[in-house]
N, C-alpha and C positions, 0 to 999 in steps of 0.2 A: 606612280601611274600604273604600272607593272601589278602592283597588289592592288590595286582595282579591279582590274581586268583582269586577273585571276580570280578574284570574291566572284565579280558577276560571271564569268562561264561555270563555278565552281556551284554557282546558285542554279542558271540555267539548265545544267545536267542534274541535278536535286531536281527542279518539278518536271523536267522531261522522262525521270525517271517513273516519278511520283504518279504523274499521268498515266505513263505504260501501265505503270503495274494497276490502276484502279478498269483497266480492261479487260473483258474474261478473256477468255482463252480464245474465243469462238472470234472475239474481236481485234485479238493480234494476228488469228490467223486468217482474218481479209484485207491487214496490213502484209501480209507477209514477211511477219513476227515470231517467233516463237519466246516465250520467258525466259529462258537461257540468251537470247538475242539484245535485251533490254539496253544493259548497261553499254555498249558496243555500237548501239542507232541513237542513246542519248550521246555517247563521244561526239560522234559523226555529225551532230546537227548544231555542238559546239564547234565545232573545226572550220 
Protein backbone atom coordinates (compact mmCIF):
# COMPACT_ATOMS: atom_id res chain seq x y z
CA UNK A 1 0.00 0.00 0.00
CA UNK A 2 2.87 2.22 0.85
CA UNK A 3 4.26 1.91 -2.84
CA UNK A 4 1.10 3.15 -4.11
CA UNK A 5 1.01 5.99 -2.39
CA UNK A 6 4.19 6.87 -3.00
CA UNK A 7 3.82 6.24 -7.14
CA UNK A 8 0.64 8.46 -6.96
CA UNK A 9 2.20 11.66 -4.84
CA UNK A 10 5.33 10.84 -6.87
CA UNK A 11 3.10 11.32 -10.13
CA UNK A 12 1.11 14.15 -8.64
CA UNK A 13 4.36 16.32 -8.05
CA UNK A 14 5.47 15.31 -11.98
CA UNK A 15 2.15 17.22 -13.41
CA UNK A 16 2.11 19.85 -10.77
CA UNK A 17 5.49 20.43 -11.76
CA UNK A 18 4.78 19.88 -15.42
CA UNK A 19 1.88 22.70 -15.15
CA UNK A 20 4.15 25.23 -13.45
CA UNK A 21 6.72 25.19 -15.70
CA UNK A 22 4.24 25.44 -18.95
CA UNK A 23 3.40 29.14 -17.31
CA UNK A 24 5.45 32.22 -18.37
CA UNK A 25 6.88 33.93 -16.18
CA UNK A 26 4.44 36.92 -16.03
CA UNK A 27 2.01 33.97 -15.03
CA UNK A 28 3.86 32.66 -11.97
CA UNK A 29 4.37 35.87 -10.99
CA UNK A 30 0.50 36.63 -10.35
CA UNK A 31 0.66 33.38 -8.49
CA UNK A 32 3.38 34.59 -6.42
CA UNK A 33 5.82 32.15 -7.99
CA UNK A 34 9.03 32.52 -9.17
CA UNK A 35 10.81 29.28 -11.27
CA UNK A 36 13.26 28.77 -8.85
CA UNK A 37 9.88 28.27 -6.58
CA UNK A 38 8.46 25.47 -8.56
CA UNK A 39 9.67 22.23 -7.25
CA UNK A 40 9.00 23.46 -3.41
CA UNK A 41 4.79 24.65 -4.11
CA UNK A 42 4.59 21.10 -6.15
CA UNK A 43 6.09 19.51 -2.46
CA UNK A 44 3.67 21.44 -0.69
CA UNK A 45 0.50 20.60 -2.54
CA UNK A 46 1.65 16.86 -2.12
CA UNK A 47 1.89 17.12 1.65
Amino acid sequence: MNLVRSYNNWRRYRETVNELNRLSLRELADLGISRGDINSVARRAIG
